[in-house]
N, C-alpha and C positions, 0 to 999 in steps of 0.2 A: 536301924531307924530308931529315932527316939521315942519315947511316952508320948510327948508331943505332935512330933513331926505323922503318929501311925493313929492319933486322936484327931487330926486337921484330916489327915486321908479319909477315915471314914464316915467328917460332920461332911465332906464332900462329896463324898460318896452316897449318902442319906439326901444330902440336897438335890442332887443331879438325879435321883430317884423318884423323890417327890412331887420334884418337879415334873419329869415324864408321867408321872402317875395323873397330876393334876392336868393337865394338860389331854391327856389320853380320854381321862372323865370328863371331861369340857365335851372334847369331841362326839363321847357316846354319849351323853344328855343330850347334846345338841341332834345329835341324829334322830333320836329316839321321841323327842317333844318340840322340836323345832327351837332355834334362834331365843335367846331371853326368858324361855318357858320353866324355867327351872332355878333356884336360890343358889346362895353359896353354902347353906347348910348342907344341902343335898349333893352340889359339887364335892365338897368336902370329904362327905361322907362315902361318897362314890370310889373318890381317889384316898379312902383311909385315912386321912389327914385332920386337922384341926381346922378348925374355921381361924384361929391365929395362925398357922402355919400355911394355909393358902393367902393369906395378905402379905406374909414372908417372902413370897414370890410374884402373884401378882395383886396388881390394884382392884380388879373387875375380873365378872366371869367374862367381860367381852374380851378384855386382853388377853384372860388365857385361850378361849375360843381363835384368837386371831393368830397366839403364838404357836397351836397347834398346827392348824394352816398353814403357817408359815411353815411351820416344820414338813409339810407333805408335800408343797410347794419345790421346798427346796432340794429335799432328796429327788426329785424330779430334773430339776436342775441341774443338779450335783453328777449325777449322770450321764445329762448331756456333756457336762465339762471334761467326766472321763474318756467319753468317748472322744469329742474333741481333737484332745490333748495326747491321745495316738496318734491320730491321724495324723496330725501337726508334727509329729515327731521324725516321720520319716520326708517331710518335704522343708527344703530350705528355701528360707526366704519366700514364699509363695507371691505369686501372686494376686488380685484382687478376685478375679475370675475363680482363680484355684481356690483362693477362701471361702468362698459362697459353694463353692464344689462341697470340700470340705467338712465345711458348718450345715450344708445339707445333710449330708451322708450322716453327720453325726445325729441330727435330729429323727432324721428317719429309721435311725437304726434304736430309740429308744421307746419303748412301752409305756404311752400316757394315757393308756385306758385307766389303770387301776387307779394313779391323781387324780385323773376325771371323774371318776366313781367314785372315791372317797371325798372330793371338793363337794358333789353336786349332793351325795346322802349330808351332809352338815349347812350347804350353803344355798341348797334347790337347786333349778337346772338355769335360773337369769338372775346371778348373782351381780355382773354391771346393773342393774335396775336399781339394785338396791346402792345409795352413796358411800356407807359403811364398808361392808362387801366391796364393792367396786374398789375403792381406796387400798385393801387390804390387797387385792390383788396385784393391784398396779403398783405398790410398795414390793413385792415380790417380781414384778415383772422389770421394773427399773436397777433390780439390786442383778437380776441375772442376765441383764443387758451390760449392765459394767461389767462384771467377772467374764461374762466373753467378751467382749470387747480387749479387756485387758488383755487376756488369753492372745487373743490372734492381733494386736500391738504387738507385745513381746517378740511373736514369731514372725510377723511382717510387717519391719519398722518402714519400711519405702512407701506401704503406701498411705493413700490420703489417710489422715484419721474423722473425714469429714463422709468419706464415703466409707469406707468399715465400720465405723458406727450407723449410719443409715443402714448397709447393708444388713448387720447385725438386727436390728431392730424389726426391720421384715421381716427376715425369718424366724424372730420368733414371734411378730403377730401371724406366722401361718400356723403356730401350736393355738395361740389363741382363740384365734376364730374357727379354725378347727374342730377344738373343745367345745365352742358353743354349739356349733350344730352339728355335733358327734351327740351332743347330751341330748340334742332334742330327738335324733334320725337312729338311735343305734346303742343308746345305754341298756335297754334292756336286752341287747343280746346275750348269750353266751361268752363268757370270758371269748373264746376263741375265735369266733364268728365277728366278735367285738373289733379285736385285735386285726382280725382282717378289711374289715369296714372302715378301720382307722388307716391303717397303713394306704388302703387306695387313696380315702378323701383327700390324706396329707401331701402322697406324693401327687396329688394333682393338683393340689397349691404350691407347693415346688414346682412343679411343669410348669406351669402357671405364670411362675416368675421369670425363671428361665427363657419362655417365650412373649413379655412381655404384654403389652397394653397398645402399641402404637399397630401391630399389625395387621 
């Protein structure tokens, strides 16, 4: 490696740091004094950096506040896609029925206590109320509606793509709505107690769908 090519790797490596840093500090201010209550000096200063070095990355503390979010958002996400994207591997061709099987099991099988608990200490427990918040979500909630979407396209081209995206879309407003009144009925349990609280309400929104509305 050249002089160059191992100076580009660690002005990279510095940025992709900083930026987690800034970002991370967003988070803990934001926990700590609520939404806006706090400068960019102090942002800065939190995450070690320069007040010119935090505009290096972002414009606003709201943008890093939202990128952070994002960031807890999606490793949540990310998750569900692993899980997924097993399942999917050992079924050809599924069908639509199979896919909502599927894309259940994978969501059931993923721990959104602690994104809930980290969204709700930064963003309160009725963050749709707020339109900022709200938006920030639903940019997050549209970006992991594509990626599975795409996801189970790829592995089941037959069927409709008008009904695999609906169906897609359901299930994950049963995370969402889920979330709301998980925050309200059951964040202050015990991690574990949490986790069990979660796992009923959810799969009872799955049931739920499963059995329908007309019966």
């Amino acid at each position: 490696m050249t002089y160059e090519e191992l100076a580009t790797d660690r002005h990279q490596a510095l940025r992709m740091e900083n930026n987690r840093g800034i970002k991370a500090a967003a988070l803990a201010l934001a926990e700590e004094r609520g939404l806006g209550n706090f400068t960019v000096e102090e942002l800065a200063s939190r995450a070690q950096v320069s007040r010119r070095t935090f505009f290096n990355h972002f414009g606003s503390i709201q943008e890093a506040t939202r990128a952070g979010i994002r960031d807890i958002l999606f490793d949540a996400s990310e998750s569900v896609m692993v899980e997924l994207a097993t399942r999917l591997a050992s079924v050809e061709n599924p069908s639509l029925n199979q896919l909502f099987e599927l894309g259940s099991d994978a969501l059931l099988n993923v721990d959104f206590t602690t994104t809930v608990r980290q969204s709700c200490r930064v963003l309160g427990d009725h963050p749709r109320e707020n339109p900022v918040q709200s938006a920030w979500l639903g940019e997050v909630l549209d970006a992991a509606l594509d990626d599975f979407d795409t996801l189970l396209g790829s592995r089941a081209p037959e069927v409709s793509p008008v009904s695999r995206r609906l169906m897609v879309r359901v299930l994950l407003t049963t995370v969402e709505v889920c979330a709301e009144h998980w925050a309200q009925t059951s964040i202050q349990l015990p991690p574990a107690e949490g986790l069990e609280a979660w796992r009923k309400l959810h799969s009872q929104a799955i049931s739920q769908l499963r059995a329908g509305y007309t019966a």
